[in-house]
C-alpha positions in Angstrom: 62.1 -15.9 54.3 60.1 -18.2 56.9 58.2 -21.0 55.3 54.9 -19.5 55.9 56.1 -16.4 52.8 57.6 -19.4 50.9 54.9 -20.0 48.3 54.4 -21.2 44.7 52.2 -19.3 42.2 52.9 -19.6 38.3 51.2 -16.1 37.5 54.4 -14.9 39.3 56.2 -13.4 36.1 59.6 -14.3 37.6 58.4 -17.4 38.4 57.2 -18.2 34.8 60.4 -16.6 33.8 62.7 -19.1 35.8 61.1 -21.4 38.3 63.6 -23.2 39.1 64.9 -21.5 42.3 62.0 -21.5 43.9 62.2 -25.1 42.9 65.3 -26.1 44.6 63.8 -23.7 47.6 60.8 -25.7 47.7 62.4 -29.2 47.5 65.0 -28.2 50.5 62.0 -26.5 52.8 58.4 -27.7 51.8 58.8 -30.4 49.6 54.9 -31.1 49.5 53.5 -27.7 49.5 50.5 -26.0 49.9 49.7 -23.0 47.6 47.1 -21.2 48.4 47.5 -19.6 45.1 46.6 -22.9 42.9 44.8 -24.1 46.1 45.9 -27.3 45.7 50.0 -29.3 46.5 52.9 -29.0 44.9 55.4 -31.5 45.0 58.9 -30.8 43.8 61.3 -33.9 45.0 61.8 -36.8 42.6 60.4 -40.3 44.1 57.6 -37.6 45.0 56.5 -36.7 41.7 57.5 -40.1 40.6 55.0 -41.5 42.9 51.8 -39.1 41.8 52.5 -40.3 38.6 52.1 -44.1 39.5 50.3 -44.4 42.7 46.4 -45.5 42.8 46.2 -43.2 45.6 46.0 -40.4 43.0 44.2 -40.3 40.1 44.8 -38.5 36.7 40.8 -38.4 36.5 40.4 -34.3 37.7 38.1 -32.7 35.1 35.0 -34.7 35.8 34.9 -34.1 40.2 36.0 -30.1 38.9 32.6 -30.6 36.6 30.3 -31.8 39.4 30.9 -29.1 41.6 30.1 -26.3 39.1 26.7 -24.8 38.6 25.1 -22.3 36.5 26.7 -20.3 33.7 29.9 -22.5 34.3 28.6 -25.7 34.4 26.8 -24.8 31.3 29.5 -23.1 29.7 32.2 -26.5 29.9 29.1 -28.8 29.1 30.7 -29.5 25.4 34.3 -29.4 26.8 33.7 -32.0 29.1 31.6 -34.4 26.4 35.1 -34.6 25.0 37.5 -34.4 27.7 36.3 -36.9 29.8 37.0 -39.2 27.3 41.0 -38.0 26.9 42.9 -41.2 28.1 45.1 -38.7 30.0 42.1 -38.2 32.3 40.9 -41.7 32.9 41.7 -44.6 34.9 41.5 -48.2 34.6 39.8 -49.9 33.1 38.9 -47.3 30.6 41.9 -45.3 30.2 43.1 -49.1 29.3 41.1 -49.5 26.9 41.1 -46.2 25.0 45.4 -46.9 25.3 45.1 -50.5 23.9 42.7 -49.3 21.0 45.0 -46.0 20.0 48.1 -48.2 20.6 47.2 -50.3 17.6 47.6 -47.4 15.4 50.0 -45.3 17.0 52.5 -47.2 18.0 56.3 -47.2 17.8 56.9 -49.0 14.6 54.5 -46.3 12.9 55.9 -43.6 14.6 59.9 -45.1 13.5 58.2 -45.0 9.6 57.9 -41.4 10.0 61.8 -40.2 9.8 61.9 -38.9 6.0 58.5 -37.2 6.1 59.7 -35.3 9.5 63.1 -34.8 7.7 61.1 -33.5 4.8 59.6 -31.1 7.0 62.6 -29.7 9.2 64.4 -28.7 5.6 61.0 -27.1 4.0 61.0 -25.1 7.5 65.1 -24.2 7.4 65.2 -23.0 4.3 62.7 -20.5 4.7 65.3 -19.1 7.5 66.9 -15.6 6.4 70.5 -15.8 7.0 72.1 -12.4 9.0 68.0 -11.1 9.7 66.2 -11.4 13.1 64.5 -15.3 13.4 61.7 -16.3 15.6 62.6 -19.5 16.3 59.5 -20.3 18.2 57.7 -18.7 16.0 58.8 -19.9 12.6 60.2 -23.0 13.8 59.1 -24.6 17.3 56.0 -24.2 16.4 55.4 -24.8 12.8 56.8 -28.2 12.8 55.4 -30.5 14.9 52.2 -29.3 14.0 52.4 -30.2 10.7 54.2 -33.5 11.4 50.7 -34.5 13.1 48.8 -33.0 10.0 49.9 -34.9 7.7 49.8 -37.8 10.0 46.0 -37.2 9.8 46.4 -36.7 6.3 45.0 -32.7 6.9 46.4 -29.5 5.3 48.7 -27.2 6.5 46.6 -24.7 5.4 43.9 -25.6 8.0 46.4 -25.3 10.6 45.9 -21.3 11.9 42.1 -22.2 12.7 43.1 -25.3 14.2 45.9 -24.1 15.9 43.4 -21.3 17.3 41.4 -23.8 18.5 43.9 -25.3 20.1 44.9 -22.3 22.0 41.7 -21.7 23.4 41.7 -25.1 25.1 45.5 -24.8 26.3 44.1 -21.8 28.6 42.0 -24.1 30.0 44.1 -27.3 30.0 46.7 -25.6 30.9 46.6 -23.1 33.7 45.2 -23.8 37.4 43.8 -20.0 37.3 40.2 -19.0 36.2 40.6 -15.7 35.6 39.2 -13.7 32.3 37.1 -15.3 29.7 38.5 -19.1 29.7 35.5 -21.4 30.5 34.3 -19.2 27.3 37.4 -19.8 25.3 37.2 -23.4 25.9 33.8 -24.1 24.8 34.9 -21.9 22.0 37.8 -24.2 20.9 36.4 -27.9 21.9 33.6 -26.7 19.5 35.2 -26.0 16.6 37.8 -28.6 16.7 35.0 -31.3 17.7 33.3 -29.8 14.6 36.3 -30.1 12.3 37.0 -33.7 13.3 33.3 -35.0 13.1 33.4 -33.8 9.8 37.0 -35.5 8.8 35.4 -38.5 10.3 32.8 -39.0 7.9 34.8 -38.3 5.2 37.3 -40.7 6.2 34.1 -43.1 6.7 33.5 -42.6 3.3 36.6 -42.9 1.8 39.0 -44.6 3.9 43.1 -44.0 3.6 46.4 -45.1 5.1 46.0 -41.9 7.4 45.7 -42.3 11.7 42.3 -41.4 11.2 40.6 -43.7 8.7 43.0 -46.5 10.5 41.2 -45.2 14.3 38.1 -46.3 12.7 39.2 -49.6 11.7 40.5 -50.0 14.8 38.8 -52.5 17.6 39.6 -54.9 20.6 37.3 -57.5 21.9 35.6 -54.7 23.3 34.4 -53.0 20.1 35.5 -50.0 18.0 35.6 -46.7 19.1 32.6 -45.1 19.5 31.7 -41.6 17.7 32.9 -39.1 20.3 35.7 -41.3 21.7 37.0 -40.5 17.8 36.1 -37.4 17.7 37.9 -36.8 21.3 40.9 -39.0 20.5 41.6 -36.8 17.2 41.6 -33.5 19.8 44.4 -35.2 22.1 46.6 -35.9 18.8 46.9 -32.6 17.7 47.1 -30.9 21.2 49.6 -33.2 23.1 51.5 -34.0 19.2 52.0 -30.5 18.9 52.1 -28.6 22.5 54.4 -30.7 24.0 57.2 -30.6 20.8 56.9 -27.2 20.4 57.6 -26.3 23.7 60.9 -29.2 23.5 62.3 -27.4 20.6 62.2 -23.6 22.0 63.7 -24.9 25.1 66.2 -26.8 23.7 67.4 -24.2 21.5 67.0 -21.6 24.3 69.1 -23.5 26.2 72.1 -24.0 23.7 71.9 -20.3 23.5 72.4 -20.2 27.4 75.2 -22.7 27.1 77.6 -21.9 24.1 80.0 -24.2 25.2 77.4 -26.9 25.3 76.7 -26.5 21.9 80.1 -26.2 20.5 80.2 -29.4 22.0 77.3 -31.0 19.6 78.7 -28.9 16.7 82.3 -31.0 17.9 80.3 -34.3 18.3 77.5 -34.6 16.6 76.8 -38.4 18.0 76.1 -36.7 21.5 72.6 -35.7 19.7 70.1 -38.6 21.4 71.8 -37.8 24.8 71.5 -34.3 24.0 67.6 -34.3 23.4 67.4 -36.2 27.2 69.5 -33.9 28.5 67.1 -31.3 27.0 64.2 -33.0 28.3 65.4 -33.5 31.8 67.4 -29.3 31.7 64.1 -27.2 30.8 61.5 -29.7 29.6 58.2 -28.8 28.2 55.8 -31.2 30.8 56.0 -28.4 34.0 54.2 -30.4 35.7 51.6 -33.2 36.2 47.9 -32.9 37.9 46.1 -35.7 39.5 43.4 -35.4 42.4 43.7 -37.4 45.8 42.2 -40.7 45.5 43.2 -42.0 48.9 43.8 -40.2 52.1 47.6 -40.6 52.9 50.5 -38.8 54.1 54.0 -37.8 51.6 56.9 -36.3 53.6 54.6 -36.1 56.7 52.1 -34.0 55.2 48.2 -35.1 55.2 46.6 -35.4 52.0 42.7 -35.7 51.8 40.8 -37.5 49.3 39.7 -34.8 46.9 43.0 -32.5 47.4 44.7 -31.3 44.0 48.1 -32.4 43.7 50.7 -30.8 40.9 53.6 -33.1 40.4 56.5 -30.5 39.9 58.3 -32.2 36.3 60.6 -29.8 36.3 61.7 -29.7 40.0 62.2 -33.3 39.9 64.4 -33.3 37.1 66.6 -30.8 38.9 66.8 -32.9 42.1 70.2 -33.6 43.3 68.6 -36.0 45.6 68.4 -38.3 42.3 70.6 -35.7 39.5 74.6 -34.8 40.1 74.9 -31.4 38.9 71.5 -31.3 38.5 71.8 -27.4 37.6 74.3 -28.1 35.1 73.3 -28.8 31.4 75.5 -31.7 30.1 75.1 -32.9 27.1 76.4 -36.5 27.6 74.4 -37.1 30.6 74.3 -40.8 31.7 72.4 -42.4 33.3 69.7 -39.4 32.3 66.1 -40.7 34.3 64.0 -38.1 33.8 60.4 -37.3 34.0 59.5 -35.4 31.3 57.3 -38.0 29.4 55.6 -39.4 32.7 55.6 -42.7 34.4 53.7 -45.9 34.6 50.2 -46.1 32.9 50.3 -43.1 31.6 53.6 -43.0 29.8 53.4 -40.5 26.5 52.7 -42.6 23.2 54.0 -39.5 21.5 57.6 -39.8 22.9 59.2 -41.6 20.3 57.9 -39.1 17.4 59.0 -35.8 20.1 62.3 -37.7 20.2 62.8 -38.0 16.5 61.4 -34.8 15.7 63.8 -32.9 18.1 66.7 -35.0 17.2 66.6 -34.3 13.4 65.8 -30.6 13.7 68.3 -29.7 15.8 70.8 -31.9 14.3 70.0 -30.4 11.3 69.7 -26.6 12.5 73.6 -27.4 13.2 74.6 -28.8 10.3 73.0 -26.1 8.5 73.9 -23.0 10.1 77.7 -22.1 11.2 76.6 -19.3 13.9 73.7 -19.6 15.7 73.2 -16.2 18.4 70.9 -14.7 20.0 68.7 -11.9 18.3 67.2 -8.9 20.1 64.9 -8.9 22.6 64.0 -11.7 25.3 62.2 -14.8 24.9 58.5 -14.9 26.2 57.3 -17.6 27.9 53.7 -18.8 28.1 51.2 -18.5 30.7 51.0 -22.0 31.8 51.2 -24.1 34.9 51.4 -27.6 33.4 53.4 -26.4 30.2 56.9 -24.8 30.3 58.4 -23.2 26.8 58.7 -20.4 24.9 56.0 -18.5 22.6 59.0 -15.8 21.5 62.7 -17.0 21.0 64.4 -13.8 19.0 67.8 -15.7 17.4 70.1 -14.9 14.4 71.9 -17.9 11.9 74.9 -17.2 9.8 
């Protein structure tokens, strides 16, 4: 294949199936790639991705220049999207995105996030022991996904039983989040789902407003710098990140993990032998198949990576998973090994814009999986092959068929 047919495009079934040798093809023949596909780079070497995600010659600020280039329906159709968005400290530079961090970082921070071991562990049993023993599991299904979402719930102090409409809503902005493509119906879908879960936080607000708890929410009010509180919509938008990055990003962590053990019996005979390997095990699982595919930030600066000219303006897709795979900076970067040290992956970002959440997806995937272990002797696969989701900058599975004894 000459390097003009080498090209990256995540509607590619294969390619959502099991990037990674395109990756390693990429990284050893157009490490900073043009795809006409996604219209925008693709960069799949480590210190490449490393430096998207901390140079000030790329911003992550690429919803708002995508906004002021629309017109018509479009425009019209992400106007309430993009009220709340824009405010997501995930798309925002300095000074704001310091800010919004500083102000959040009062409330969800790691001694809060430590606090929350027996209520997770609560959770992980309540989920295994509604597994059937010798009967086909989703693990994804019933598992992955369940958990983390309600680990954020009741960190906002919300029902489960709200979850299906939130997690709806949720969905609906994933396929816009998510995915470099604009095919189908989802400018629609977004508007749809920043709508109703704008609606269903501005309401929790007040109530909280009202009646004030020990929940993230009543203590996001409360909150304030020298600068001031939060204001209305920043709340309102800040809620939205919560439940989409505390529960997208987790899921995803626990399919793949669990999909790769499945891959790799030997590797998990080897936790069943060792349990203590089980916080190398979760990096290892981050770094192997991790759920942040990759990163997007627009060109800030023009400047050259790896002899290629990028113009301010330009799209720019940090390839996570590529980089974790790079033997340039991994031995055996293929290979998933359990005990894995030094382990300097990617997964949760770098710099400014580091994951707050990575200490709860940490201690959620350590105690499930620790626990799936100690509770079940066999786990195997089940019939039929996992599905992955449709996503460019999420990787993991929406289907994972498995069977416990």
């Amino acid at each position: 294949m000459t390097l003009s047919c080498l090209t990256y495009d995540p509607a590619d079934p294969e390619v959502r199936r099991n990037p990674f040798p395109l990756y390693t093809r990429l990284q050893d023949e157009d490490p900073v790639h043009w795809s006409p596909a996604l219209r925008a780079w693709v960069l799949t070497r480590y210190d490449d991705v490393r430096q998207v995600a901390m140079s000030e010659s790329m911003s992550p600020d690429r919803l708002r220049p995508f906004y002021a280039q629309l017109k018509g329906e479009r425009r019209e159709l992400l106007a309430e999207v993009m009220r709340y968005l824009s405010l997501w400290m995930v798309f925002r530079d300095p000074p704001e995105h310091t800010r919004l961090r500083r102000l959040v970082g009062t409330v969800f921070n790691l001694k809060a996030l430590e606090a929350l071991a027996d209520p997770v562990t609560r959770v992980v049993d309540q989920l295994l022991d509604a597994l059937p023993t010798g009967q086909p599991v989703d693990w994804a299904r019933q598992v992955a996904m369940p958990l983390p979402a309600y680990v954020i719930l009741d960190l906002l102090a919300i029902p489960h039983s709200d979850f299906p409409d939130l997690k709806a809503w949720s969905d609906d902005l994933r396929a816009f989040i998510g995915s470099a493509r604009a095919d189908g119906d989802r400018y629609a879908r977004a508007r749809s789902g920043a709508a109703g879960l704008a609606g269903y936080f501005r309401t929790l607000i007040a109530a909280r407003r009202a009646k004030p708890g020990e929940d993230f929410v009543s203590r996001m009010i409360a909150a304030r710098d020298e600068q001031g509180t939060l204001s209305e919509d920043e709340l309102v938008a800040t809620c939205m990140l919560v439940l989409f990055a505390g529960h997208e990003t987790t899921t995803h962590l626990l399919g793949n993990a669990v999909h790769a053990l499945l891959t790799h019996p030997d590797q998990l005979q080897r936790l069943r032998d060792d349990p203590s390997l089980i916080d190398s095990a979760v990096e290892e699982f981050l770094r192997y198949d991790g759920p942040s595919n990759a990163i997007a930030r627009v060109v800030a600066a023009d400047h050259a990576i790896e002899g290629r000219q990028l113009k301010a303006g330009d799209r720019v897709f940090g390839m996570v998973n590529a980089a974790n795979r790079d033997p340039r900076r991994f031995d055996a970067p293929q290979a998933l090994d359990l005990a894995r040290n030094p382990n300097r992956h990617l997964t949760f970002g770098f710099g400014l814009h580091f994951c707050m959440g990575a200490p709860l997806a940490r201690l959620e995937a350590k105690l499930c999986i620790s626990r799936l272990l100690q509770r079940f002797g066999r786990i195997e696969r089940g019939v039929g092959e996992p599905e992955w989701i449709d996503a460019l900058a999420m990787r993991g599975v929406c289907s994972l068929p498995i069977q416990l004894n």
